[in-house]
C-alpha positions as CSV (number, residue, x, y, z in Angstrom):
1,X,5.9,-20.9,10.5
2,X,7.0,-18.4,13.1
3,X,6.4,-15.5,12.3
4,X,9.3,-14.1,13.6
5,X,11.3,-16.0,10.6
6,X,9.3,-14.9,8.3
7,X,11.5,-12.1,6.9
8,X,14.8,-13.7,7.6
9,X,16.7,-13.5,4.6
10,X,14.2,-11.8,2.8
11,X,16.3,-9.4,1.3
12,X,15.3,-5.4,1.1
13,X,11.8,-6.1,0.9
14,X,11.9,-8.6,3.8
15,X,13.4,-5.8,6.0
16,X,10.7,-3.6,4.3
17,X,8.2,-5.6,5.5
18,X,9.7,-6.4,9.1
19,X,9.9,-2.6,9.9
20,X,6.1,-1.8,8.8
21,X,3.6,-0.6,11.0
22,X,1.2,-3.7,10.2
23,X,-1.0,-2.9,12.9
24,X,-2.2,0.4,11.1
25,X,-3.0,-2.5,8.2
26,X,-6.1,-3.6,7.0
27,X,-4.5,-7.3,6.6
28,X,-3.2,-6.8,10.1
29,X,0.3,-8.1,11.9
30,X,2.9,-11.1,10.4
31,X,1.9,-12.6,14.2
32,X,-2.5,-12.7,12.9
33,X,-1.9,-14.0,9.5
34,X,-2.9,-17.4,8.5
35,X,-0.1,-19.6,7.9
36,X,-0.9,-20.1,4.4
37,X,0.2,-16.1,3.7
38,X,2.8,-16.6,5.8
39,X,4.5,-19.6,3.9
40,X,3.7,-17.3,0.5
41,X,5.4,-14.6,1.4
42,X,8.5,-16.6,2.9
43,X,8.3,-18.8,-0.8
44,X,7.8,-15.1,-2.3
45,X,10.8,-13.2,-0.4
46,X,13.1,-16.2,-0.9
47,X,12.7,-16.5,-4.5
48,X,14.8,-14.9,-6.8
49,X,11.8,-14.7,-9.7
50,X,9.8,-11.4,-9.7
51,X,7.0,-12.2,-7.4
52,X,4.2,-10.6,-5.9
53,X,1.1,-11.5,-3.4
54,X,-2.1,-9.7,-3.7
55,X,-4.1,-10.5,-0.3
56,X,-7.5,-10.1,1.1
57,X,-10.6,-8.1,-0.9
58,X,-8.4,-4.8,-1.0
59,X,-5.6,-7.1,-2.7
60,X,-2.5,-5.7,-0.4
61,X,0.3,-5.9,-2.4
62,X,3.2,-7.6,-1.3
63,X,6.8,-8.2,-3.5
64,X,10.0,-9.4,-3.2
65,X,13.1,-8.0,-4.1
66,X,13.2,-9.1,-7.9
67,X,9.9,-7.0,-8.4
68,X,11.7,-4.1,-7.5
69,X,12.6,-3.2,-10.5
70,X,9.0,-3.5,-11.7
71,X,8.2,-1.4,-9.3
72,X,10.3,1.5,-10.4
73,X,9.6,5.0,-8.7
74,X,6.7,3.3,-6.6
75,X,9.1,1.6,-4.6
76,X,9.2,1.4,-1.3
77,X,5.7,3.2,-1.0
78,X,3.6,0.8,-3.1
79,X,4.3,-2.1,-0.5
80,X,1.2,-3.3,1.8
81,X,-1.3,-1.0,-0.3
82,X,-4.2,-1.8,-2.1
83,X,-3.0,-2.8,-5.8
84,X,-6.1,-0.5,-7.2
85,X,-3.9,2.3,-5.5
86,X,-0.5,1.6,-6.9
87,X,-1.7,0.4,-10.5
88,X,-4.2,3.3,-11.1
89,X,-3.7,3.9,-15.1
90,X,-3.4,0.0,-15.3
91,X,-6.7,-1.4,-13.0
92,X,-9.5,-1.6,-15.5
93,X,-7.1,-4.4,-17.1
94,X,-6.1,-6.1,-14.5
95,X,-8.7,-6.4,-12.3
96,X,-11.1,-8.5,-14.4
97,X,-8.1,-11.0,-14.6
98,X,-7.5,-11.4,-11.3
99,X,-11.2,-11.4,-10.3
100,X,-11.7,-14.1,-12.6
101,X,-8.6,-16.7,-11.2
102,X,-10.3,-15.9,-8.0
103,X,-13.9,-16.3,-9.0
104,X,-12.4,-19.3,-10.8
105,X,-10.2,-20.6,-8.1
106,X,-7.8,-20.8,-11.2
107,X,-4.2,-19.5,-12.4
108,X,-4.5,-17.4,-15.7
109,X,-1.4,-16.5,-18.1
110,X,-0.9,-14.1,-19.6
111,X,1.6,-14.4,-22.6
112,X,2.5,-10.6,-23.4
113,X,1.3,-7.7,-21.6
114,X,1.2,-4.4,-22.5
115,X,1.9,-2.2,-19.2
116,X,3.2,1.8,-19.2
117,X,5.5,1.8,-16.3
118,X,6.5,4.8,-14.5
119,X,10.2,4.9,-13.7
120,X,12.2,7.6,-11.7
121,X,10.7,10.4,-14.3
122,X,10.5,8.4,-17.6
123,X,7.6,6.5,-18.6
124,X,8.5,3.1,-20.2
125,X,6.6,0.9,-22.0
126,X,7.0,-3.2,-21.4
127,X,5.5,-6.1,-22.0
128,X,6.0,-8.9,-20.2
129,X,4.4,-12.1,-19.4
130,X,3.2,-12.9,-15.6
131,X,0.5,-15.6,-14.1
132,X,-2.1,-15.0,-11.1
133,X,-2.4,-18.3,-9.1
134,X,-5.0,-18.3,-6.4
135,X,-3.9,-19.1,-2.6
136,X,-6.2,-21.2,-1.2
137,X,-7.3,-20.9,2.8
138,X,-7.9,-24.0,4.7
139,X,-11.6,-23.3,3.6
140,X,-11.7,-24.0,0.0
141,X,-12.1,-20.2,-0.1
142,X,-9.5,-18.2,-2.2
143,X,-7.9,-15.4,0.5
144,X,-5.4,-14.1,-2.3
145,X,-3.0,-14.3,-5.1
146,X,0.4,-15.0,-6.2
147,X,1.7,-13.1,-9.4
148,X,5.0,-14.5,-10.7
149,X,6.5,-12.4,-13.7
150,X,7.6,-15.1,-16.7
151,X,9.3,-13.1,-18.7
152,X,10.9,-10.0,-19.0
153,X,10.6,-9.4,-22.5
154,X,12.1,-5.9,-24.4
155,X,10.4,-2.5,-24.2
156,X,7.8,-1.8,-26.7
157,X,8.4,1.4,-28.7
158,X,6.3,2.9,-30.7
159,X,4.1,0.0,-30.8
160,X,0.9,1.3,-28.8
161,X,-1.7,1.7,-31.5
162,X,-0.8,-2.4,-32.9
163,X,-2.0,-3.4,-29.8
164,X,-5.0,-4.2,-28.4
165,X,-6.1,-3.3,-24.6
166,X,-9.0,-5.0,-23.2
167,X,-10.8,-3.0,-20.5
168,X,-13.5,-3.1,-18.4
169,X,-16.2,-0.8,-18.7
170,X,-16.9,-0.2,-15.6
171,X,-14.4,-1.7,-12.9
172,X,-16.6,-1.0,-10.5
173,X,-19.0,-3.7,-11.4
174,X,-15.7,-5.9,-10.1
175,X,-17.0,-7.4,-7.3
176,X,-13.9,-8.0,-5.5
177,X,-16.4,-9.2,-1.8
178,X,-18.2,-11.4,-3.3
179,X,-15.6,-13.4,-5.5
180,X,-13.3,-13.7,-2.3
181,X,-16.2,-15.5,-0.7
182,X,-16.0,-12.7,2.3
């Protein structure tokens, strides 16, 4: 794919994307990336299902417009940063799921999440389902994810102490290197 279609029709978040300064990146510019990324994020952007990519050991996140609203006050800012950056409160969660579909080399689903999201100045609490499924590189060697959001299910109020939150104990013991095979 050339990369200079690559945000063609991509909505806000395709124009987001076309106007960054990649080059100041740590995954680098549309022109350098494999062409597995690049049909991702051109699947991604197109799609009208709340999607997101998670690249490279830092996992740079990347979303389309239907994750905006996900997104809520950390939109525009969160895109092409480290997801340990833009889900602080939320990491020791999420990061032994997606270490795991990419120690694994395997999707994982989860059916109801529990997630506090900030929007504008309101806190909300959600649960939704989504699902991590690792992109492959041409060698055998998982460079990334793709999170799609299932379901959009009502907010949760009131609910916190019914539910149960696993978390690591020490997210740094995530070896995020290793398990992308870098």
């Amino acid at each position: 794919m050339d990369p200079k279609e690559l945000f063609v029709n991509g909505g806000e978040t395709g124009q987001l994307m076309h106007i960054h300064q990649w080059n100041e990146n740590i995954i680098g510019t549309p022109d350098t990336w494999p062409l597995h990324l690049r049909a991702c994020v051109r699947i991604m952007l197109t799609s009208v299902q709340p999607m997101f990519i998670w690249w490279g050991e830092q996992f740079i996140h990347l979303y389309n417009d239907a994750f905006i609203p996900f997104a809520g006050k950390g939109h525009p800012a969160m895109m092409a940063r480290p997801a340990s950056e833009i889900w602080p409160d939320e990491w020791a969660r999420i990061a032994p799921i997606a270490a795991a579909a990419v120690a694994e080399n395997a999707g994982s689903f989860i059916k109801s999440s529990y997630f506090l999201m900030k929007k504008e100045e309101d806190t909300e609490d959600l649960s939704y389902a989504f699902s991590y499924s690792p992109i492959l590189g041409p060698d055998n060697v998982v460079d990334g994810l793709l999170g799609i959001y299932n379901n959009y299910l009502n907010p949760i109020v009131g609910h916190r102490a019914d539910i149960a939150i696993p978390v690591v104990e020490n997210p740094g013991d995530v070896d995020m290197s290793t398990r992308l095979g870098k």
